[in-house]
C-alpha positions as CSV (number, residue, x, y, z in Angstrom):
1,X,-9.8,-65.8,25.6
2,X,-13.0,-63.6,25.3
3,X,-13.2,-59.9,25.6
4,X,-15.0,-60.7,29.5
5,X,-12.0,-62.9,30.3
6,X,-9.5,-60.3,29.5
7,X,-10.8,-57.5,31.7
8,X,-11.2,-59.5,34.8
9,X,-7.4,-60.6,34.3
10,X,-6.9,-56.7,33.3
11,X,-8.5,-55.8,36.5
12,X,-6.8,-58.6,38.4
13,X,-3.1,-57.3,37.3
14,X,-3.8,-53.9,38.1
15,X,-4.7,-54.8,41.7
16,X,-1.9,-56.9,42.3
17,X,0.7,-54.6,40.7
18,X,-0.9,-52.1,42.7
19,X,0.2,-54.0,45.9
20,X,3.4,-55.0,44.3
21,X,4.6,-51.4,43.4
22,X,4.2,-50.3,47.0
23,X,6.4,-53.4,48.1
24,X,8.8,-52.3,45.6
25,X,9.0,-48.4,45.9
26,X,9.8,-49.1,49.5
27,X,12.5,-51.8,49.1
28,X,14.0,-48.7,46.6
29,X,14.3,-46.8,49.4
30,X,15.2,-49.0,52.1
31,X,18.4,-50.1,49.8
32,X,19.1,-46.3,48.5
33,X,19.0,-45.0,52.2
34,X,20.4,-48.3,54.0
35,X,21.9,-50.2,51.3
36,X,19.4,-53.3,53.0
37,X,18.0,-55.5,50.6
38,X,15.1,-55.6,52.9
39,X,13.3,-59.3,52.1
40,X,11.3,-59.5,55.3
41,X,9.5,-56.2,53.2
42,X,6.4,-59.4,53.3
43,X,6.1,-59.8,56.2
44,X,5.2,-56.7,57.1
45,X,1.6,-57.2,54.7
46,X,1.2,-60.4,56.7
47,X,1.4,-59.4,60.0
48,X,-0.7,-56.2,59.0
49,X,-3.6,-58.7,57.3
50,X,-3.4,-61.2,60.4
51,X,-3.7,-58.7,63.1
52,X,-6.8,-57.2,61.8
53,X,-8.4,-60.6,61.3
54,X,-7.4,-60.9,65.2
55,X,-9.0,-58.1,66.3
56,X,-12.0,-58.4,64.1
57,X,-12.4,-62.2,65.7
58,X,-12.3,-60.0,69.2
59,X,-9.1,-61.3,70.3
60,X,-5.8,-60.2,71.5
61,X,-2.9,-59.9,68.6
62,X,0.1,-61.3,69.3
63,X,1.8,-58.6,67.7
64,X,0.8,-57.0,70.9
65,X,2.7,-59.1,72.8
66,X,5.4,-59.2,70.0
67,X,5.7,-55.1,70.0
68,X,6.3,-55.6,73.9
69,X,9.0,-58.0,73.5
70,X,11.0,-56.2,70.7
71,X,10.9,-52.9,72.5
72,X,12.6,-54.9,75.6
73,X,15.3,-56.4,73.4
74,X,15.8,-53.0,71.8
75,X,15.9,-51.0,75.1
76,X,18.4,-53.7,76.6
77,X,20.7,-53.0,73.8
78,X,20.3,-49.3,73.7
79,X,21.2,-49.2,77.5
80,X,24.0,-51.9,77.1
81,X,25.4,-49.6,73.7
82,X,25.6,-46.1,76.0
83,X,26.6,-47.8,78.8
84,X,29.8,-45.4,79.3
85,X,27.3,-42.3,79.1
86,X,24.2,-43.9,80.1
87,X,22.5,-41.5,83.2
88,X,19.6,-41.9,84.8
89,X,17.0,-39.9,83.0
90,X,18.3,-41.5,79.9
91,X,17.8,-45.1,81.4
92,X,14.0,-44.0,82.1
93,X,13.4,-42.2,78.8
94,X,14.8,-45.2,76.8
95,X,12.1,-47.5,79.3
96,X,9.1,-45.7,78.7
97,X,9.7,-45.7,74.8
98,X,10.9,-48.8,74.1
99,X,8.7,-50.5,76.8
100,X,6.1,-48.6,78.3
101,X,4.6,-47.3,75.0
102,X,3.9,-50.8,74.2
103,X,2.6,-51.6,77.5
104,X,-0.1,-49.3,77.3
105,X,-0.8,-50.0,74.2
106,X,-1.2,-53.5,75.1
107,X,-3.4,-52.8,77.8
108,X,-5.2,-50.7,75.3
109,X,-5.6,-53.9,72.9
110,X,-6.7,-55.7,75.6
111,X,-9.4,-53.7,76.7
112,X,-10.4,-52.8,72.3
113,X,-10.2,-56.2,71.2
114,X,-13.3,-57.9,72.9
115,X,-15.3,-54.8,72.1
116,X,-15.2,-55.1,68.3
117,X,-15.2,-51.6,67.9
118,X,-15.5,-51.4,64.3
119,X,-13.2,-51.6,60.9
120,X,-11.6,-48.6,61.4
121,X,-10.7,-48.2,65.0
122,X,-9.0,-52.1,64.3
123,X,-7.1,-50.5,61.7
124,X,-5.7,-47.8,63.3
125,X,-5.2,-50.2,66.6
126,X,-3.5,-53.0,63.9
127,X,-1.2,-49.7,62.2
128,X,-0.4,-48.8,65.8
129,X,0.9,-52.6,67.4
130,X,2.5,-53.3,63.5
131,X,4.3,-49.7,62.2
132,X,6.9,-49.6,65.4
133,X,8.3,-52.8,64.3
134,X,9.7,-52.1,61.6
135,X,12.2,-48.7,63.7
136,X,12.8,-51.2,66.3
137,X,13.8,-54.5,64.0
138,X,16.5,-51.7,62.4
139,X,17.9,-50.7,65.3
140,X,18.6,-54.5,67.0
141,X,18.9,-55.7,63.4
142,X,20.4,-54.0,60.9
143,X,22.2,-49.8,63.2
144,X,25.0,-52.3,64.6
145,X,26.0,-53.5,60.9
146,X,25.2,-50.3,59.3
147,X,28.7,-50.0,57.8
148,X,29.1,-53.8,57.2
149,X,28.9,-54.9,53.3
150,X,25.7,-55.2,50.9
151,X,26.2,-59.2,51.3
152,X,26.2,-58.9,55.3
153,X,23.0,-57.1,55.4
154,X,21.3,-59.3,52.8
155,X,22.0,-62.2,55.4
156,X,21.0,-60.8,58.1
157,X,17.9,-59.7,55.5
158,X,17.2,-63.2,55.8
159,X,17.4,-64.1,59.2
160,X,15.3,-61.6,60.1
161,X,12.6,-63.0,57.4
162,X,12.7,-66.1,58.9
163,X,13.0,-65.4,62.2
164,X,9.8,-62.8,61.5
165,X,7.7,-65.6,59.6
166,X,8.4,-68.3,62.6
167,X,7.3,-65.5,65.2
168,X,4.0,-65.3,62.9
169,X,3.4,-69.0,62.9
170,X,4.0,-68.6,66.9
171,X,1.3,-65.9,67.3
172,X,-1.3,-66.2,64.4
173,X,-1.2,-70.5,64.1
174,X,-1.0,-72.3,60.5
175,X,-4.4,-71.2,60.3
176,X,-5.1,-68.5,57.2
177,X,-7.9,-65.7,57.4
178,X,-9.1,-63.0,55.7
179,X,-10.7,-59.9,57.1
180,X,-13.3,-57.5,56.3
181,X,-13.6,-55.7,53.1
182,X,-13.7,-51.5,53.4
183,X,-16.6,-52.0,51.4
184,X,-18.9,-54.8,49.8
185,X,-20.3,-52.7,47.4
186,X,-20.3,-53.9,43.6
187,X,-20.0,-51.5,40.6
188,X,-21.7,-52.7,36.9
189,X,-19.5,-51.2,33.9
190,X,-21.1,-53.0,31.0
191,X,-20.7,-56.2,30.8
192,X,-18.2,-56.4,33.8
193,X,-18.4,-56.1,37.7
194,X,-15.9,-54.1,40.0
195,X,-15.9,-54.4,43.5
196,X,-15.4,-51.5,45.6
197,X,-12.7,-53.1,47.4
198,X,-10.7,-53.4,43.9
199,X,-11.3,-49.7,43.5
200,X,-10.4,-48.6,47.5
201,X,-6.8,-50.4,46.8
202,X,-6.2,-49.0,43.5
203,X,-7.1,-45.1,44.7
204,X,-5.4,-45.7,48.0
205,X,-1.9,-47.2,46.2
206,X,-2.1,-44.0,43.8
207,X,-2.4,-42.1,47.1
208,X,0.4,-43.3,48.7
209,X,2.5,-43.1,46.0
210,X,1.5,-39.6,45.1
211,X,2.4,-39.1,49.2
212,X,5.9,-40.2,48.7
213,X,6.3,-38.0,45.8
214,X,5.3,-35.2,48.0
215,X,7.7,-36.5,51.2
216,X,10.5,-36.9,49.3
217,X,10.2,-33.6,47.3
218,X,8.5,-31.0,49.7
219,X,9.6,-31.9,53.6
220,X,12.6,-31.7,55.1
221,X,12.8,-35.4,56.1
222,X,12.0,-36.2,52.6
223,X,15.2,-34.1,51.5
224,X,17.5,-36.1,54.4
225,X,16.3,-39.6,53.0
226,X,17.3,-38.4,49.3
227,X,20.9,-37.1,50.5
228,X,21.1,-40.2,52.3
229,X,20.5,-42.3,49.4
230,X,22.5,-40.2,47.2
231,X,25.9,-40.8,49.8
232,X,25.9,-41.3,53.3
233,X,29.4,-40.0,53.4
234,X,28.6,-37.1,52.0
235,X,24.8,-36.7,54.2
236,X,27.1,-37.3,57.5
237,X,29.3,-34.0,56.7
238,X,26.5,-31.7,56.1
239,X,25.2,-33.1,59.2
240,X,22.5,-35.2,58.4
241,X,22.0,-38.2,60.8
242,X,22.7,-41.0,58.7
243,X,20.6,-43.2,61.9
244,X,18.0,-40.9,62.2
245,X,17.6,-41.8,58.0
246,X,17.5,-45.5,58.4
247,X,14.8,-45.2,61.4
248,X,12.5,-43.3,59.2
249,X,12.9,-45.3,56.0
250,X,12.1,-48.3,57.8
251,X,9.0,-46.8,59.9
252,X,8.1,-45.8,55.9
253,X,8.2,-49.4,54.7
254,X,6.5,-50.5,57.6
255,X,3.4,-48.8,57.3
256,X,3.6,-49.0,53.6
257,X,3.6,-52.6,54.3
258,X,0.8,-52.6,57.4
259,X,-1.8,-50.3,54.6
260,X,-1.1,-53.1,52.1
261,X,-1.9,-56.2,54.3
262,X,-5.0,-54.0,55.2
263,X,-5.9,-53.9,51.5
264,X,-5.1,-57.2,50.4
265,X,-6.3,-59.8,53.5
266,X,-10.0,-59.0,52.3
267,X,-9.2,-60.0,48.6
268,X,-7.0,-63.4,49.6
269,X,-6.7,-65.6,52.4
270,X,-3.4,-64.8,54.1
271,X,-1.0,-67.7,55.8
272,X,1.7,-66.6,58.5
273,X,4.0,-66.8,55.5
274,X,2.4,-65.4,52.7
275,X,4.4,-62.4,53.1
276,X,7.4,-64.4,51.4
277,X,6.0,-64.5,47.9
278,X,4.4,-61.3,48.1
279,X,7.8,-59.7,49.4
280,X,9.7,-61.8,46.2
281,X,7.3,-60.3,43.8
282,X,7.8,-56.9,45.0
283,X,11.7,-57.3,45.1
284,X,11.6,-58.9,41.5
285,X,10.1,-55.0,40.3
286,X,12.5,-53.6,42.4
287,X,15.2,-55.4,40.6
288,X,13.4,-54.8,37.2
289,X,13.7,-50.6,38.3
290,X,17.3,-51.3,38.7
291,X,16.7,-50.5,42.8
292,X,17.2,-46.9,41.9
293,X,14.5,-45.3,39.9
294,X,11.0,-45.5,42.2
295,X,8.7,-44.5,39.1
296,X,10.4,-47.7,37.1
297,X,10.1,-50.1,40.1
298,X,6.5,-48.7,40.0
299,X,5.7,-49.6,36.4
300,X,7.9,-52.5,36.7
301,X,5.4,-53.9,39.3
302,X,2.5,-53.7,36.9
303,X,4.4,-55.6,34.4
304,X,4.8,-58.4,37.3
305,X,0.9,-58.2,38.2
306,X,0.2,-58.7,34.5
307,X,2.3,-61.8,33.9
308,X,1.2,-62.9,37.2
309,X,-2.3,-62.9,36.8
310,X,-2.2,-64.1,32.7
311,X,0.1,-66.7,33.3
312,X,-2.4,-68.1,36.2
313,X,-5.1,-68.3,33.3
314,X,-3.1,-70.0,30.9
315,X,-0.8,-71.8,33.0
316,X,-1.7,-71.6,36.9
317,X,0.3,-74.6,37.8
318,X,3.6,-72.5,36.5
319,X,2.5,-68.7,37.2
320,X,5.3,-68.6,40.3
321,X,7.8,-69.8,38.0
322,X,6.7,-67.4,35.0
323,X,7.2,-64.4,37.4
324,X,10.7,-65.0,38.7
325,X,12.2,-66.0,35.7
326,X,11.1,-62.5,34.4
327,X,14.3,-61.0,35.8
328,X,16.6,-63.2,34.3
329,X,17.2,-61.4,31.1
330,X,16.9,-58.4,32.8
331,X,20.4,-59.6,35.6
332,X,21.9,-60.6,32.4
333,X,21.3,-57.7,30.1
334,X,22.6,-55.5,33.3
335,X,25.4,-57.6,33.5
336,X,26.5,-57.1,29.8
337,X,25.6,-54.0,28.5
338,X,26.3,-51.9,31.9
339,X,29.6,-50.8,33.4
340,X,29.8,-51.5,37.3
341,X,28.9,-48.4,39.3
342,X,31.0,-48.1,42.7
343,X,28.4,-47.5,45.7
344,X,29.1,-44.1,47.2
345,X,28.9,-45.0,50.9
């Protein structure tokens, strides 16, 4: 391996533990706030990647259509839940939230898509159908079990990843695509080339990141997410809405998500379940952090890029395998050396 070879795979690993430490701060969170071992975290980037491509090729989403359908579901539930103390006004708020938001912004995609109006007006249409999702799959998925065990909401984890990957073969096709980079512009240092699309996702990951530091440390929210995480006993008697906290950390690792499919469908051609293995390899840093310390599951996501992208020099055939056996010795050493730690609910 020459000097050359090892800074492309240098530059490689950086730009995939870049996308893998946003994946993993945010399944942190999700678990610390919700105690959700949140798997469908993937699908999130995929639906983000594929909806762009969508609207680039001038048509219509169907996360459009998808947003519309999951704000009925959750809007028939919400009514059905406050039945007893359900009025009118409430009925009609709950309708033109859940439903009619989506509407019009269905109608809006509608009108948008054919247009092509550009790379960042599909962005911020794509952020816009795809954010909401991930608020409205908590509360049909995961508010009713909110008190049920760590093992209950890891199943229903799962059946909401597949039941979110078959929707994306439904609306995007077997088909993969890949969308338009933010800028095609190519950087000489020495003897190496960097894109400027390597350098947009490393500056906008560190920007994220530096962003979460700042929610959770500065704003008020930020403050209810860390109590939350901390005990949810405890956040519900100094009055913090222990529902309110679970909405918000999932609208957080939705976006999170949406930005990264955004970066990452211009660098690789993205399937309607792609989203699995990228989701894995952000929960296999998060489990390498010990899903409690966000600057480990951070740093913990570069080591996976690394091994990920030197292992598919030297052995591409195994690279998948490599990876996930990574936390191995890292379950077992936690299993030996640490004394269990009871949850503080």
């Amino acid at each position: 391996m020459d000097a050359t070879t090892l800074l492309l795979l240098g530059q490689d690993s950086l730009i995939s533990g870049a996308i893998y430490a946003l994946l993993a701060v945010t399944m942190v969170m999700v678990f610390s706030v919700t105690r959700v071992l949140f798997i469908p975290q993937g699908e999130f980037v995929t639906y983000g990647a594929l909806t762009l491509a969508a609207l680039e090729a001038g048509r219509v989403p169907g996360t459009a259509w998808l947003l519309l359908g999951v704000g009925a579901v959750a809007a028939v539930l919400a009514m059905t839940r406050a039945r007893q103390t359900l009025t009118f006004l409430k009925a009609i708020r709950i309708l033109i939230i859940d439903v009619g938001l989506p509407a019009l912004l269905l109608l809006i995609v509608h009108w948008a898509a054919p247009l092509k109006l550009g790379l960042v007006p599909e962005m911020l249409l794509t952020l816009a159908l795809v954010v909401p999702l991930g608020p409205l799959v908590y509360r049909i998925a995961f508010q009713p079990l909110a008190e049920a065990s760590i093992l209950v909401l890891l199943i229903v984890a799962v059946g909401v990843h597949m039941g979110m990957t078959g929707l994306g073969l439904v609306f995007f096709g077997p088909e993969g695509y890949q969308t338009s980079a933010f800028s095609d512009a190519v950087f000489e240092l020495g003897f190496m080339n960097i894109s400027a699309q390597s350098i947009w996702v490393v500056t906008t990951t560190a920007a994220l990141l530096l962003g979460l530091y700042l929610f959770f440390e500065k704003t008020v929210s930020g403050k209810m997410l860390r109590a939350a995480a901390i005990s949810r006993r405890g956040a519900r008697l100094v009055g913090i809405s222990t529902d309110r906290t679970g909405y918000l950390a999932f609208t957080l690792t939705a976006l999170i998500g949406a930005v990264s499919g955004l970066m990452i469908g211009s660098l690789t051609t993205i399937y309607y379940d792609s989203g699995f293995i990228i989701g894995l390899k952000g929960f296999v840093a998060a489990i390498l952090g010990g899903l409690h310390s966000y600057p480990l599951a951070a740093a913990a996501a570069l080591l996976v890029g690394t091994v990920e992208s030197f292992s598919s020099y030297s052995a591409s055939a195994f690279k998948e395998v490599i990876v996930f056996t990574i936390i191995i010795p890292v379950l077992l050493w936690r299993s030996i050396f640490r004394p269990p730690v009871e949850h503080l609910e």
